[in-house]
KOLZAGU-796892 format. One record per residue: residue in three letters; residue number from 1; x, y, z of N, C-alpha, C in turn. Coordinates in Angstrom, 1 decimal, m for minus. Layout:
BEGIN
 residu num   n_xx   n_yy   n_zz  ca_xx  ca_yy  ca_zz   c_xx   c_yy   c_zz
    ALA NUM      X      Y      Z      X      Y      Z      X      Y      Z
...
This chain:
BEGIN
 residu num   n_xx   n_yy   n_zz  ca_xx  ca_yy  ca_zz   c_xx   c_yy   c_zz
    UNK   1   43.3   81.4 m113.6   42.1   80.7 m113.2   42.4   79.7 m112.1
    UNK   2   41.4   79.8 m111.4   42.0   79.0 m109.7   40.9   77.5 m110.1
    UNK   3   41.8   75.9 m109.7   40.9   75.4 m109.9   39.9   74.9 m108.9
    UNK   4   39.2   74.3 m109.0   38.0   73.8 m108.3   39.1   73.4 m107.1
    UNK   5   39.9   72.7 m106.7   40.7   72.0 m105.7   41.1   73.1 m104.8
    UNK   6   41.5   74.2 m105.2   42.1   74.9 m104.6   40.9   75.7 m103.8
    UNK   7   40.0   76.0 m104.4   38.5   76.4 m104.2   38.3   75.3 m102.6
    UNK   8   38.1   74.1 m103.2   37.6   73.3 m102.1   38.7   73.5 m100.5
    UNK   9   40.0   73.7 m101.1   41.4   73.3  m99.7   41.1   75.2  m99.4
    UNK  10   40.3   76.3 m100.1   40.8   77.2  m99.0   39.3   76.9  m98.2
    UNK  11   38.1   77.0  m98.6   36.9   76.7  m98.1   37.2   75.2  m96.8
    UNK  12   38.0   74.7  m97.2   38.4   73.6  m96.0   38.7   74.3  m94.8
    UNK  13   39.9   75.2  m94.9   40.6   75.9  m94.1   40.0   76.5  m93.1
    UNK  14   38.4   77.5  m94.0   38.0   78.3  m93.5   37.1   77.5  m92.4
    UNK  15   36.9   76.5  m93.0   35.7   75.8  m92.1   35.7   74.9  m90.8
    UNK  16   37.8   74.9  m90.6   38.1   74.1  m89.5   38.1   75.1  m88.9
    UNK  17   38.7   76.3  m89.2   38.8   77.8  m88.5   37.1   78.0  m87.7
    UNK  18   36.2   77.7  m88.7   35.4   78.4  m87.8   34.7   77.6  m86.8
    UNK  19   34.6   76.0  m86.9   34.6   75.3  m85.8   35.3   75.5  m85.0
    UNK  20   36.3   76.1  m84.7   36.7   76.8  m83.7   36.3   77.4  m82.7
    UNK  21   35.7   78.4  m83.6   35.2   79.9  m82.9   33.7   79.7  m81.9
    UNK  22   33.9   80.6  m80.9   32.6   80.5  m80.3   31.3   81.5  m81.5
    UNK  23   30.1   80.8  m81.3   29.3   81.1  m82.0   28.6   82.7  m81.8
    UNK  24   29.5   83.8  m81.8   29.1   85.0  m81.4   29.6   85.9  m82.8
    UNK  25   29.1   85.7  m83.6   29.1   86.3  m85.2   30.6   86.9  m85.5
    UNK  26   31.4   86.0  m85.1   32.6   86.0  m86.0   32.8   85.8  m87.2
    UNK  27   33.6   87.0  m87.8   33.7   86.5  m89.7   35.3   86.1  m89.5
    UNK  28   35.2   85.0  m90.3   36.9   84.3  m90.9   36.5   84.4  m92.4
    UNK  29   37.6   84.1  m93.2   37.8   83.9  m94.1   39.4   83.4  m94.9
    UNK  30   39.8   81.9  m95.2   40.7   81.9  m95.2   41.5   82.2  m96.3
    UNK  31   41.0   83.0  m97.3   41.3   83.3  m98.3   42.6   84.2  m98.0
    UNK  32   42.4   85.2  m97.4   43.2   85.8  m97.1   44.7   85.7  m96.3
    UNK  33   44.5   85.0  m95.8   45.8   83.8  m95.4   46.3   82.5  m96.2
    UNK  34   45.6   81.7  m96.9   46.0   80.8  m97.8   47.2   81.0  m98.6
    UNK  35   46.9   82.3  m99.7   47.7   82.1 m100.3   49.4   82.8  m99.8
    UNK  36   49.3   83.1  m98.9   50.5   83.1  m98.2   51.1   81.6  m97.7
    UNK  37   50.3   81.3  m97.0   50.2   80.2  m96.1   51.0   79.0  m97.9
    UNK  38   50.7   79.2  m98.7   51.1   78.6 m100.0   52.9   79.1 m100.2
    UNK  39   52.6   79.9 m100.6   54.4   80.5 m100.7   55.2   80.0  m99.8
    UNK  40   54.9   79.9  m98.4   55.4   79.3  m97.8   55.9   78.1  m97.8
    UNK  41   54.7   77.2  m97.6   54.8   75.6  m98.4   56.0   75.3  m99.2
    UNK  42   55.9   76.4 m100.2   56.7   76.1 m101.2   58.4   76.0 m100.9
    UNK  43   58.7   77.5 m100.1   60.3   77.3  m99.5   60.3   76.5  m98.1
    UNK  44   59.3   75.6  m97.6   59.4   75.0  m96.6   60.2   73.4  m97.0
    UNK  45   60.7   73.2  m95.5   60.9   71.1  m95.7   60.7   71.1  m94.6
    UNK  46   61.1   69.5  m94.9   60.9   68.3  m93.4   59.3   68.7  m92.7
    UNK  47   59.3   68.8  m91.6   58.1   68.6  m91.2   57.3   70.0  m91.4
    UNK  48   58.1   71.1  m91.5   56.8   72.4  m91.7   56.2   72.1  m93.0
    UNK  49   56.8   71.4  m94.2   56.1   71.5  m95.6   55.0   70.7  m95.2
    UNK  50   55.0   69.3  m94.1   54.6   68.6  m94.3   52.9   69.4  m93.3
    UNK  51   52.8   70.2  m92.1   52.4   70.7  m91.4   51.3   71.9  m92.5
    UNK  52   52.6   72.6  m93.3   51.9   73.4  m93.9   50.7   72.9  m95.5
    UNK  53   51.3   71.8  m95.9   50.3   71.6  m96.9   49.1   70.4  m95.9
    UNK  54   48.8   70.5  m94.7   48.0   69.6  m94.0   47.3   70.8  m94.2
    UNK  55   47.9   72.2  m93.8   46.7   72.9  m93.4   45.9   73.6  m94.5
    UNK  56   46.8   73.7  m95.5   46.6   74.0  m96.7   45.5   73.3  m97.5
    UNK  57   45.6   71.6  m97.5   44.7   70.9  m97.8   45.4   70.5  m99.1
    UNK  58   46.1   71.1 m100.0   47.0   70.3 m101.0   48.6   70.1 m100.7
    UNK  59   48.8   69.6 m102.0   50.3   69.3 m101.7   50.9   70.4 m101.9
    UNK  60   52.2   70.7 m101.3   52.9   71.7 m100.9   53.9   71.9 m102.2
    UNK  61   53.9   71.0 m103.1   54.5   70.9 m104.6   53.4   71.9 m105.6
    UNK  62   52.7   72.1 m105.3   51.9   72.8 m106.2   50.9   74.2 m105.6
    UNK  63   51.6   74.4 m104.3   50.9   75.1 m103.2   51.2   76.8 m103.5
    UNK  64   52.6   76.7 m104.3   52.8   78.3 m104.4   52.3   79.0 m106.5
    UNK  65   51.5   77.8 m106.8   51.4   78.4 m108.3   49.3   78.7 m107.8
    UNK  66   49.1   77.3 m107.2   47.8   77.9 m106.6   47.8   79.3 m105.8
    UNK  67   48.8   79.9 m104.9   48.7   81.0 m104.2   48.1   82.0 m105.7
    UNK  68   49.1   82.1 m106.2   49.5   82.9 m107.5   48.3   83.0 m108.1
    UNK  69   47.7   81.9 m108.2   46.4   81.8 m109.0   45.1   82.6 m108.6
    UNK  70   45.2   82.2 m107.0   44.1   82.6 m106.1   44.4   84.1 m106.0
    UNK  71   45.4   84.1 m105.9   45.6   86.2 m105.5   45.5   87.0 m106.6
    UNK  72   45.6   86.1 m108.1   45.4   86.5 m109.6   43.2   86.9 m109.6
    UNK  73   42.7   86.1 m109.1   41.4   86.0 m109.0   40.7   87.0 m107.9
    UNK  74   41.6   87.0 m106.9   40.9   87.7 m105.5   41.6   89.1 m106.2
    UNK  75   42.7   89.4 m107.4   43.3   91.0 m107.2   41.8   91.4 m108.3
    UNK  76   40.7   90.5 m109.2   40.4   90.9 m110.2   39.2   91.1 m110.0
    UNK  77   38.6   90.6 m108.4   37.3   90.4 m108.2   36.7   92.0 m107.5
    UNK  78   35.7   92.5 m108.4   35.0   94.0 m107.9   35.7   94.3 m106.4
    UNK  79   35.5   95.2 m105.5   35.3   95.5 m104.6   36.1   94.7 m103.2
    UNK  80   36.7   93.9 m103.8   37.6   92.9 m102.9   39.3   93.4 m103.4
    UNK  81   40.2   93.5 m102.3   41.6   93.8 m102.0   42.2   93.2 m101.7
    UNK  82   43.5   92.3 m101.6   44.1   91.5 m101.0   45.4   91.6 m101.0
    UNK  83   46.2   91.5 m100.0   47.5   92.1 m100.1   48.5   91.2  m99.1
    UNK  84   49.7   90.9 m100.0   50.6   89.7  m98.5   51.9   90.8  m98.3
    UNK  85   52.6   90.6  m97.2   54.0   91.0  m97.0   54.6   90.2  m96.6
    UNK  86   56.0   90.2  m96.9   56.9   89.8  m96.3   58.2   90.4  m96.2
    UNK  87   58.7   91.0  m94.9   59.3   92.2  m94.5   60.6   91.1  m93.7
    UNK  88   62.0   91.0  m94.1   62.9   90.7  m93.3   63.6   91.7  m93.0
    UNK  89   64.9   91.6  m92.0   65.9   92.4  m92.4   67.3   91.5  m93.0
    UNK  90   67.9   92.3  m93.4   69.0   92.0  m94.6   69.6   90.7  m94.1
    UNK  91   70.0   91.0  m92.5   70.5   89.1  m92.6   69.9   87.8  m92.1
    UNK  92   68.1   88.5  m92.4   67.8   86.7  m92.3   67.9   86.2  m93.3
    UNK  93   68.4   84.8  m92.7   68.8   83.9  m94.1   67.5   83.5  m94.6
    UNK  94   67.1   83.7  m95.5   66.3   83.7  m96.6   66.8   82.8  m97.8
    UNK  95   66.3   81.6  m98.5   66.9   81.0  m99.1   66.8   81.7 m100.4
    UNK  96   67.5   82.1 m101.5   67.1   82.7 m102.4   66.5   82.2 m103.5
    UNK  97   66.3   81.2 m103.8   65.6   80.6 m104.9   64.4   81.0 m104.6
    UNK  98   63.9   80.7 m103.1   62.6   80.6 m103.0   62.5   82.2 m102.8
    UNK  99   63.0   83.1 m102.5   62.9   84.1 m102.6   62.6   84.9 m103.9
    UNK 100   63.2   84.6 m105.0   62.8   85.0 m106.0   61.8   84.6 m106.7
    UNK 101   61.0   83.9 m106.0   59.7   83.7 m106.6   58.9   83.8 m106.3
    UNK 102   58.8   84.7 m105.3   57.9   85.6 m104.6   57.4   86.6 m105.7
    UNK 103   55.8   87.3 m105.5   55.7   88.4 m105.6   56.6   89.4 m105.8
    UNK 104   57.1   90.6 m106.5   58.1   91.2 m106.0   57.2   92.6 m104.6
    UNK 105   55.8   92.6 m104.8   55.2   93.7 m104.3   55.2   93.0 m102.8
    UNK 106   55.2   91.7 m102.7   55.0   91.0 m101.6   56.7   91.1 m100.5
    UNK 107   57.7   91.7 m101.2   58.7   91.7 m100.3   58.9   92.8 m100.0
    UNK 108   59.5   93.1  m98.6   60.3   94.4  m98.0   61.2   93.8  m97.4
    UNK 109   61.9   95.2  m97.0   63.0   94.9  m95.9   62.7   95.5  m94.5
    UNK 110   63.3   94.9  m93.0   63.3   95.9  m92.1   64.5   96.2  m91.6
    UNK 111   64.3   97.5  m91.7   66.1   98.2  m91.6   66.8   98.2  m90.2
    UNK 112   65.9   97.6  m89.2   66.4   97.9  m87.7   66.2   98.4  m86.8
    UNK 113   65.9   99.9  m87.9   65.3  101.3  m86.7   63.7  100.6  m86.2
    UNK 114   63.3  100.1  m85.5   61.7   99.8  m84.8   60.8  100.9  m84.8
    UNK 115   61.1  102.3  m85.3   60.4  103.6  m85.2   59.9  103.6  m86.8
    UNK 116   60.9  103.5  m87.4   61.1  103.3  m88.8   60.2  102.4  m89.6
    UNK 117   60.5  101.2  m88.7   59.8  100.1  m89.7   58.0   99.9  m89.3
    UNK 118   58.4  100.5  m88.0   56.5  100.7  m87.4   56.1  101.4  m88.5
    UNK 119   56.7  102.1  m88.9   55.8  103.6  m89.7   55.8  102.5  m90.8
    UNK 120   56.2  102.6  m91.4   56.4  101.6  m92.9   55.2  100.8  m93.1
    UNK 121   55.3   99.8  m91.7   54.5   98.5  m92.1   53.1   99.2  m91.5
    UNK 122   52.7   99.8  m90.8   51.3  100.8  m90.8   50.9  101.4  m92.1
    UNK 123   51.9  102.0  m92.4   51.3  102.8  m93.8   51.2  101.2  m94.8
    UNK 124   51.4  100.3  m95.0   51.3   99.2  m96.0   49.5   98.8  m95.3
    UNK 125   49.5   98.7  m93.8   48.2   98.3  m93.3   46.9   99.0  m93.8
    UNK 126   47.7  100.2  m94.1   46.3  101.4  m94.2   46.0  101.6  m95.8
    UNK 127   47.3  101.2  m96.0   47.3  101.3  m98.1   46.2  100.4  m98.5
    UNK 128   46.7   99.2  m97.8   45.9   97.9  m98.6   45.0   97.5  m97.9
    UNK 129   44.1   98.1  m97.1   42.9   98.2  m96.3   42.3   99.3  m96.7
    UNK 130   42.8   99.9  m97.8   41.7  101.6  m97.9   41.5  102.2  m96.5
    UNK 131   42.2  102.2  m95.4   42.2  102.8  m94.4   41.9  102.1  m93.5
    UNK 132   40.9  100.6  m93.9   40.3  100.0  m92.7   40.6   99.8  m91.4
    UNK 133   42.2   99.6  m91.5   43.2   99.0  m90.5   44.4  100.2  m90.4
    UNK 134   44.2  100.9  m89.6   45.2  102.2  m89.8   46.8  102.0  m89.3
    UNK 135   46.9  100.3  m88.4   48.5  100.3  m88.1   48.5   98.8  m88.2
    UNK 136   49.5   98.1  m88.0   50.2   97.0  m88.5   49.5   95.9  m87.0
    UNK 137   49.0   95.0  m86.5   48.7   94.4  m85.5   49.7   94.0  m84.4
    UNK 138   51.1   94.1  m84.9   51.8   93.8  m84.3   53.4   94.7  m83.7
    UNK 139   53.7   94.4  m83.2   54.6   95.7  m83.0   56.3   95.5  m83.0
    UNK 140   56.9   96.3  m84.1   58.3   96.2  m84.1   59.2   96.1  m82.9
    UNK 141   60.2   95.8  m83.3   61.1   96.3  m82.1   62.7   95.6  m82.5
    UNK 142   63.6   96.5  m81.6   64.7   96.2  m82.6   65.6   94.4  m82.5
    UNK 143   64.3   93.4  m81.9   64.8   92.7  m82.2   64.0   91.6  m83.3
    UNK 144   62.9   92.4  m84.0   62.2   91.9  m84.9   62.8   91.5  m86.4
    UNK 145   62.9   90.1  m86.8   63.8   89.9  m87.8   62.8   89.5  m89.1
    UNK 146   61.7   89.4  m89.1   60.8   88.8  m90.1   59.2   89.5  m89.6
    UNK 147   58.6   90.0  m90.5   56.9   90.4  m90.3   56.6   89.6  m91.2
    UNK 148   55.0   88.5  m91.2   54.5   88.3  m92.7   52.9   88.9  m92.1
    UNK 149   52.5   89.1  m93.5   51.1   89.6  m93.3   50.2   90.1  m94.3
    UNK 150   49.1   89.3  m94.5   47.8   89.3  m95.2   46.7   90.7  m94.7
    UNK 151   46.1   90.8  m95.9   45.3   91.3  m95.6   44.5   91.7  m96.6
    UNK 152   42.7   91.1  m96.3   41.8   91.3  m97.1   40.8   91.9  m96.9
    UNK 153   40.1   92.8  m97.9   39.2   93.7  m97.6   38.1   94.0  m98.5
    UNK 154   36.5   93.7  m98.4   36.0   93.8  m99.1   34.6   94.7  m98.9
    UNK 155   34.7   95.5 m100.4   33.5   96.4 m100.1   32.3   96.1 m101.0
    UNK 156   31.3   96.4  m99.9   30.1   95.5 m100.8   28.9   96.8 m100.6
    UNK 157   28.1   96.6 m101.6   26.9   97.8 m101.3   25.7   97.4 m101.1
C-alpha cells in the first residue's frame, strides 16, 4: 500500500513537469519515472541524493521502499503496465549493496556487442509496452556503459 505522501511527491512531480510543457495536449505522467527516480535516491550521496529527493519530493532515506510500494500498486492496477531497467556492463562500478536491492526483473547486463544489446533492450521496449513502443528510444553503441528506463502503459476502454 502506497501512502498518501508518496501519492502527493509523485502528483508534485507531475505537475512541475507539466508547467513546463507548451500547452499543445501533452500527456506526462510521473509515475512512471518516480519510482526509478526512487531507487536511485537510495544508492545516491552528496549532492545527487540531495538533487534527487528535491525532485522526488521526499527524503531519499525512505525513497526506494516507496518506489517498491508504488510499482507494488501500479503492477496490480487493471489495464496499467509498468516496467524499470537497468542495463550495465560488467565493469561499471555498481555499488553492490545497493545493487542487491534492486528488483531482480529490473536488472540486466550490456555485453558490449551494440548490435546485441540494441536487440535486447528493443525487445524489453516492445515486451513491456504490449508493442506500443517497438525499439528502445535511445541508441547503443559500443561505448554505452549504463541504459535506465521506465516505462508505462495504460489501456483504457
Amino acid at each position: 500500500m502506497i501512502g498518501h505522501g508518496t501519492v502527493e511527491a509523485v502528483n508534485g512531480l507531475t505537475a512541475r513537469w507539466a508547467a513546463t510543457l507548451p500547452d499543445t495536449g501533452t500527456a506526462v505522467a510521473a509515475a512512471g519515472v518516480w519510482p526509478l527516480l526512487g531507487l536511485l535516491a537510495d544508492g545516491a550521496a552528496g549532492p545527487a541524493r540531495n538533487e534527487l529527493s528535491d525532485a522526488l519530493g521526499v527524503p531519499a532515506d525512505g525513497a526506494a521502499t516507496a518506489a517498491r510500494d508504488l510499482l507494488s500498486v501500479l503492477g496490480s492496477t487493471r489495464g496499467l503496465r509498468t516496467a524499470l531497467g537497468l542495463w550495465t556492463r560488467a565493469t561499471f562500478p555498481l555499488e553492490p549493496a545497493w545493487r542487491d536491492k534492486l528488483p531482480a526483473a529490473v536488472q540486466g547486463q550490456l555485453t558490449g556487442d551494440h548490435v546485441r544489446d540494441q536487440a535486447h533492450l528493443d525487445a524489453w521496449a516492445a515486451r513491456c509496452t504490449d508493442g506500443r513502443i517497438d525499439a528502445m528510444p535511445v541508441t547503443v553503441d559500443e561505448e554505452t556503459q549504463l541504459v535506465l528506463a521506465s516505462a508505462l502503459t495504460l489501456r483504457t476502454d
